[in-house]
N, C-alpha and C positions, 0 to 999 in steps of 0.2 A: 575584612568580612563585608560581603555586598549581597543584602537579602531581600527578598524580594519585595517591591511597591505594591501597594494596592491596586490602583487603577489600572499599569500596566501588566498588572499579575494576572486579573481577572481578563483582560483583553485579550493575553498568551493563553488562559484556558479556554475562554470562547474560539479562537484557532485552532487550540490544538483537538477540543472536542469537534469541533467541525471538520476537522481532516480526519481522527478517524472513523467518524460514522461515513463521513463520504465514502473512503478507503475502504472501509466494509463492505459496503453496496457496491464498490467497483469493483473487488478482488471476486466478489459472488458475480458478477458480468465474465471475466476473464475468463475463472473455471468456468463455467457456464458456455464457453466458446472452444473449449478443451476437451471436456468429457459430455460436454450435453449436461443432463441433469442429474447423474449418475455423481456421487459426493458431494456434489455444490454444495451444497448447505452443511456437510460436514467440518469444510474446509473453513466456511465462515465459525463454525464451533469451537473447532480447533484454535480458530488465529482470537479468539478472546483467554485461550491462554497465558495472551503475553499478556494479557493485565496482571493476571496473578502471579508470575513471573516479577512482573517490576515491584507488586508490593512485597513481592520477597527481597528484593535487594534492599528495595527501602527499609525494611527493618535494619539492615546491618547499614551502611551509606548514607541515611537519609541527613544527618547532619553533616557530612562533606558536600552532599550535593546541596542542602541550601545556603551552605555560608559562601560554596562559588556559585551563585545561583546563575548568573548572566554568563560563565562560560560552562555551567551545566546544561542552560536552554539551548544554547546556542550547537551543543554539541551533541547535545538530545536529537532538536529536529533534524542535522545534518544527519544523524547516524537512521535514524528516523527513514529519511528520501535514500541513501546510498543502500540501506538492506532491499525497500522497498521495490527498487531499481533492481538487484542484486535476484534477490529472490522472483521476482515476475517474468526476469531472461531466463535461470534457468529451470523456473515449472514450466513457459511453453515451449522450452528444446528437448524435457523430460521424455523419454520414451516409456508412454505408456500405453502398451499393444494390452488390446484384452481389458482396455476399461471397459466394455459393454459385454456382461457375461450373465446368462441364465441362472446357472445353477447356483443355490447356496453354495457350497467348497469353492465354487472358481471366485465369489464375489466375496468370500472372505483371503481367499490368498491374494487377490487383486488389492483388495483392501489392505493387506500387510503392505503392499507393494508400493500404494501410492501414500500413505500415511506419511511416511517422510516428509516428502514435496509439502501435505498440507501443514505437516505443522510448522515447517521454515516460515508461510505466513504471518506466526507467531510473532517472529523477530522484529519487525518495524512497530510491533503494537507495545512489544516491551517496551522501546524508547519513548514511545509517547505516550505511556502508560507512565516511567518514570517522570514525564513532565508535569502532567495532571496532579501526579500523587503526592507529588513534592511540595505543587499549590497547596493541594486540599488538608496537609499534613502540616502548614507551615502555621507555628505556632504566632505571628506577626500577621496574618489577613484572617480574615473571615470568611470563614470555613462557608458558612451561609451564601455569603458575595459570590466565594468562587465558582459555589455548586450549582449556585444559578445561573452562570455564566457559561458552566460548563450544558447547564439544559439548553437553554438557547442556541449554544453552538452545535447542539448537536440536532435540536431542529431544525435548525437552516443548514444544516449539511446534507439532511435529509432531502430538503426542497429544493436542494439547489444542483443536487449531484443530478437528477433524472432527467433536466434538460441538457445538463451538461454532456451525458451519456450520446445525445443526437447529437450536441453540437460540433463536437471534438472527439466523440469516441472512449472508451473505457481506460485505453493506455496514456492519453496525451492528456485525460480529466485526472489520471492517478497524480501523471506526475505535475500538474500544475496546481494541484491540491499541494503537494508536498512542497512546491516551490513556493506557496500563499504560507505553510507555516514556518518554513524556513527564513522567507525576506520578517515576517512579523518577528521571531524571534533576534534577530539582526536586528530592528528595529526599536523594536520595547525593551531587548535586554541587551543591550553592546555589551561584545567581549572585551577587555583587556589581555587576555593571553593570545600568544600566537598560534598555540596549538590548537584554540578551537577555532581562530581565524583560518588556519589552515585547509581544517576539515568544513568548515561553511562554504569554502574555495571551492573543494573538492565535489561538494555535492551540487554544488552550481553549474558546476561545468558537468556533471553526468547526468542532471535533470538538462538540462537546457539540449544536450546533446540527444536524448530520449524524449525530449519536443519536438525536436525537428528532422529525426530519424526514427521513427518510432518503429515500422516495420522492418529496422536491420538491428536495433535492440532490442526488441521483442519479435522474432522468430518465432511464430506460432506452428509447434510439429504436432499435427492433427494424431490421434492414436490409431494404429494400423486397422486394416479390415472396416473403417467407419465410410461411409459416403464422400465426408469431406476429407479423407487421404484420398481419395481418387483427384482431389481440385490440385491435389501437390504432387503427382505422378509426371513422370516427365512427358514432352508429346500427352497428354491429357488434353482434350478437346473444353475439360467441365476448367481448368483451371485460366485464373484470369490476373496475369500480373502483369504490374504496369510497364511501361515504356520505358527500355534500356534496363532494366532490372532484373536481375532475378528471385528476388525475395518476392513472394506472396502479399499483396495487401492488408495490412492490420485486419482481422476477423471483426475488431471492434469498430472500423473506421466508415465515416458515412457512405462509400460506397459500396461495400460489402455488410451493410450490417444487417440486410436480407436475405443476402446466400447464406448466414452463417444462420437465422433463423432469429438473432437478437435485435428484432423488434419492439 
């Protein structure tokens, strides 16, 4: 039985609270570069379901997951970065023609349409939802400690993600957020089993691979009939991709983050 430290406890919640508030504010960039402003802020609504999600598991789990707490963390954030990863390729390959519609009826049948995609979101907040709750629930730290720990993290996630959106762009700030609580995890809580060494492996190599290829992992398929499907039209004079490639430029990436309007 190996349960959780105090000080390292509370340092794993300030991460993990600071990755998902970042991850909030970056998944609301993403869509934002997909639909324009048309459900953005639904999809952020949606993706706080996976809190509620995880403290449902924790009622039934919550004492397996902290008596293996260091290969819960650890398998938390990987699972955490690999949905994240997982779900951002494919909402932007998702074909959604007719996200920009007048009428009530069309903007509710569109709305059936794209409700999926936004609540996959969901997914990576469960797992760090179960990281948090597992702190906050653990009858060995202070509940107090953590919850502060967790406010802090989540203001400097806050402060920190906005410059990061220039520096690096939406998709390479997602995934380097998720690689910041994946190596802390790794570090505050080493696993002894191989299987969540495994899956730390796992997610290392498809964050690291979604650093430095970010516009052939995230495929951004603009929705049909909108201005910016005409930049992805073939022979399109408005479209601008780089040298030797044919994938389009990251929508988030600093030299498109004017044509796409995310200023």
């Amino acid at each position: 039985m190996r349960t959780p430290r105090p000080i390292r406890a509370e340092a794993l919640a300030f991460l993990t609270a600071f990755a998902m508030l970042s991850v909030q504010v970056l998944i609301h960039r993403m869509v934002l570069a997909k639909v324009v402003n048309n459900y953005a802020f639904l999809v952020i609504s949606l993706t706080m379901l996976g809190l509620a999600l995880s403290g449902v598991i924790l009622t039934r789990w919550f004492t397996s997951l902290h008596e293996r707490w260091p290969e819960a963390a650890t398998t938390g954030a990987a699972l955490f970065a690999l949905s994240l990863i997982a779900v951002t390729a494919l909402f932007y390959r998702a074909d959604l023609a007719g996200a920009f519609v007048p009428a009530r009826l069309d903007y509710l049948r569109v709305l059936a349409r794209f409700a999926p995609f936004a609540l996959l979101f969901a997914v990576p907040f469960t797992f760090s939802g179960l990281l948090l709750g597992t702190l906050l629930a653990s009858p060995l730290l202070s509940t107090r400690r953590v919850y502060f720990a967790d406010l802090v993290g989540s203001a400097a996630g806050a402060f920190a993600v906005i410059p990061a959106i220039g520096w690096w762009g939406a998709e390479r700030s997602a995934m380097a957020t998720a690689s910041l609580l994946l190596a802390g995890a790794l570090v505050l809580e080493p696993p002894r089993g191989r299987g969540a060494r495994a899956l730390a492996a796992l997610a290392a190599l498809g964050l690291g691979l979604s650093l430095i290829f970010p516009g052939r992992v995230f495929t951004l398929r603009y929705p049909e009939g909108t201005f910016l499907a005409l930049t992805q039209a073939p022979g399109s004079p408005l479209g601008r991709s780089r040298p030797g490639s044919s994938t389009p430029p990251s929508p988030m990436s600093r030299r498109s983050r004017f044509r796409t309007g995310a200023v």
